[in-house]
C-alpha positions in Angstrom: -15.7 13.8 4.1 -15.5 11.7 0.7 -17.2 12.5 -2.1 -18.2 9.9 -5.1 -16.8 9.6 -8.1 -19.7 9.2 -10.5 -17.6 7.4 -13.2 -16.0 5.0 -11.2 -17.8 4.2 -7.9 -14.5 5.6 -5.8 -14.1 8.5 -3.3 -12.2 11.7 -4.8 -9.5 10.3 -1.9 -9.1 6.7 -3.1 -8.4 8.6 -6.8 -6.1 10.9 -5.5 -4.3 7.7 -3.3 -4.1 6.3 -6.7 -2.8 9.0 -8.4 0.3 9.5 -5.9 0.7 5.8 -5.5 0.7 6.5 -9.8 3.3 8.8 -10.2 5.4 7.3 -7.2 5.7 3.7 -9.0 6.4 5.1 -12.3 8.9 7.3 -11.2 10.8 4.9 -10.7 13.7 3.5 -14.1 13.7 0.2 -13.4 11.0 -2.4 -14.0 12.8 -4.7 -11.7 12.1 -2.0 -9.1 8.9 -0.9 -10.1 7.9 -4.6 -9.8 9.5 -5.3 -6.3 8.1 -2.2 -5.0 4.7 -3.5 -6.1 5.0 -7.3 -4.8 6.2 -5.6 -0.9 3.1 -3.3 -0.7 1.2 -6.0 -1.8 2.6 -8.2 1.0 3.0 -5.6 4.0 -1.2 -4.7 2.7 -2.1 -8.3 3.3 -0.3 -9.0 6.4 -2.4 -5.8 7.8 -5.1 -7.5 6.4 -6.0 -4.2 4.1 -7.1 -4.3 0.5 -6.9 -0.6 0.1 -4.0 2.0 0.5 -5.7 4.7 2.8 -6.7 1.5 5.1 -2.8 1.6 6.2 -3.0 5.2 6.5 -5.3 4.2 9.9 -4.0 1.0 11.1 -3.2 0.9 14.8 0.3 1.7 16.1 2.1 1.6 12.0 5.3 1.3 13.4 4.8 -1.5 15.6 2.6 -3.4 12.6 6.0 -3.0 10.7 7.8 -4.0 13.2 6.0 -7.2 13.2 5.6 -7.4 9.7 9.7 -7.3 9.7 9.8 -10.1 12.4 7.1 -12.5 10.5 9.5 -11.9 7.3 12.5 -12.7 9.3 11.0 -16.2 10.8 10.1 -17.3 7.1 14.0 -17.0 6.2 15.5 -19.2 9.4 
């Protein structure tokens, strides 16, 4: 069950996924990092054709979508 956040139209989950996905990024030193970190998610997020976090928490078979996700980055470098 998700409950509504009055103040910003998001479910008490997609703040707490924000808040971990928060403290995880800026955890980390380096900007460098930080920034890589960022651009991958990004990436991976769009090549499971997901705009939100707790969408890849459901996504069919993960390992297998990473998997692919590995292969599709591989072809792009031959």
């Amino acid at each position: 069950m998700s409950i509504m956040n009055k103040n910003s139209g998001k479910t008490e989950l997609e703040n707490q996924e924000e808040d971990i996905y928060f403290n995880f990024i800026n955890s980390l030193k380096a900007e460098v990092t930080k920034k890589s970190y960022e651009r991958d998610l990004k990436l991976f997020m769009d090549f499971c054709n997901v705009s939100k976090l707790s969408k890849l928490l459901v996504i069919q078979e993960p390992q297998k979508q990473i998997i692919h996700y590995l292969m599709s980055l591989r072809r792009r470098w031959v």
